[in-house]
Phi, psi and omega in degrees: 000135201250134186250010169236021166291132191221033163263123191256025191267148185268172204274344188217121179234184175260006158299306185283347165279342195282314170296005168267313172315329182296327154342320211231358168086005176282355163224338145065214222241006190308126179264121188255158205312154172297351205207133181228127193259142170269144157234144198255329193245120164322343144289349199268305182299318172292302186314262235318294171328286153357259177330294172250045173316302169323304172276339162272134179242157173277161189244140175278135183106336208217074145352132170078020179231143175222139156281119152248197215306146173101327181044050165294312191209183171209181184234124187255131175156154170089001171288358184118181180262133141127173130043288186298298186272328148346299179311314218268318199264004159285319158292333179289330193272336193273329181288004166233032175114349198300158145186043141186145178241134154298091183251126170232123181194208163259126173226153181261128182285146169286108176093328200090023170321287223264130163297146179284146185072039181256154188267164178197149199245115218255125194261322172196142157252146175294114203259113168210056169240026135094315168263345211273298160330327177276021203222331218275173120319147170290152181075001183247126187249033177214141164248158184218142197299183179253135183257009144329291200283318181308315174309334180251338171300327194255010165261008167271312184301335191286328179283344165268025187072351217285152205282144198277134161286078213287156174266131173219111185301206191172136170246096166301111208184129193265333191296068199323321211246015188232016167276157186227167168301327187278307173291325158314325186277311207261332136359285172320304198285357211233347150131003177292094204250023158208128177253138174234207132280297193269328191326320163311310199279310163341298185305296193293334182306295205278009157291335163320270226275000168047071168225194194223106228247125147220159169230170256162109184230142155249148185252126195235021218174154179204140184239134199209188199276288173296349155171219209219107156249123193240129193218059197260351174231013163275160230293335171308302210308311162321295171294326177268343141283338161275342191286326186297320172313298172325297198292270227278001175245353159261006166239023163282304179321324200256336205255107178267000000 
């Protein structure tokens, strides 16, 4: 094995998976919406399905993605959790055209910043959730949301009225069951006042692939020195996760 090869380009992208699905006719010649909403929680996704059964379609070639009507935009969820598999389907949507994503979900406030169920506008993330660095310029450990898109989120919200948003750093990090006290403190220390899984890797992909990104959180948890208070199911935390799901797939809608 020759051990002085330093080509870092990769061996496997999502332009070659897709010519290969083409192979077997799974994806033909089809173009996906410019513009895509994420859901990070599988309940967000079943509400959503529910709710508009008639206008979703499933999109052929790209599993876990649905079109609506008109095929302004689509809904990405329910592919599993954290990081990795984002990555895989994000690289697939932007290689059939995507070019921007809308991301929604839950995040645990740090410290107490946050109140539960308050909504907060994820501006940049710390990247320690294990894929986003490999997407990153070397040496840069924070992604950053895009600010084209952040800019139209918030003159839709202010046009629609929507309930005030905190600007929020986010600590990307997959390791659900390894946070510590210690990391909540150095975190912190770091301007990070909410922890998540994807926003990093969001971020940093479509700063790569030079698309356009934002995420969107309800605090449905609070994580602190002294413990884990988790409030993922009460009845705020939901309704405001399905009200935020609306707001952000009628301003998918609006965004061609």
């Amino acid at each position: 094995m020759n051990t002085q090869i330093k080509n870092k380009t990769p061996l496997v992208t999502a332009q070659k998976m897709l010519e290969y699905k083409r192979e077997f006719g799974h994806v033909g010649d089809l173009r996906a919406p410019e513009t895509a909403l994420v859901c990070y929680q599988r309940s967000t996704m079943d509400w959503l399905r529910k709710e508009h059964s008639k206008e979703i379609v499933p999109f052929p070639g790209v599993s876990h993605f649905f079109l609506l009507p008109g095929g302004k935009a689509g809904i990405l969820g329910d592919w599993g959790v954290g990081a990795p598999g984002l990555a895989i389907k994000m690289e697939e949507l932007i290689a059939l055209g995507t070019k921007r994503f809308v991301a929604i979900g839950t995040a645990g406030a740090l410290g107490g910043c946050h109140s539960i169920a308050s909504y907060v506008l994820c501006p940049k993330a710390l990247a320690e959730d294990g894929v986003a660095h490999h997407y990153l310029p070397e040496g840069k450990s924070v992604a950053e949301a895009s600010p084209e898109l952040l800019e139209e989120w918030k003159a839709f919200a202010k046009r629609r009225a929507l309930p005030e948003m905190s600007d929020a750093t986010a600590w990307s990090f997959s390791a659900f069951f390894r946070e510590t006290a210690e990391d909540v403190l150095r975190v912190s220390s770091l301007g990070c006042s909410v922890v998540e899984m994807e926003a990093a890797t969001l971020y940093a992909i479509a700063e790569e692939k030079n698309v356009q990104a934002i995420s969107l959180f309800v605090i449905s948890d609070s994580i602190s020195e002294e413990g884990w208070t988790p409030r993922l199911r009460e009845p705020a935390t939901r309704n405001h996760l399905h009200l935020l799901a609306n707001w952000a797939l009628e301003f998918c809608m609006e965004n061609k």
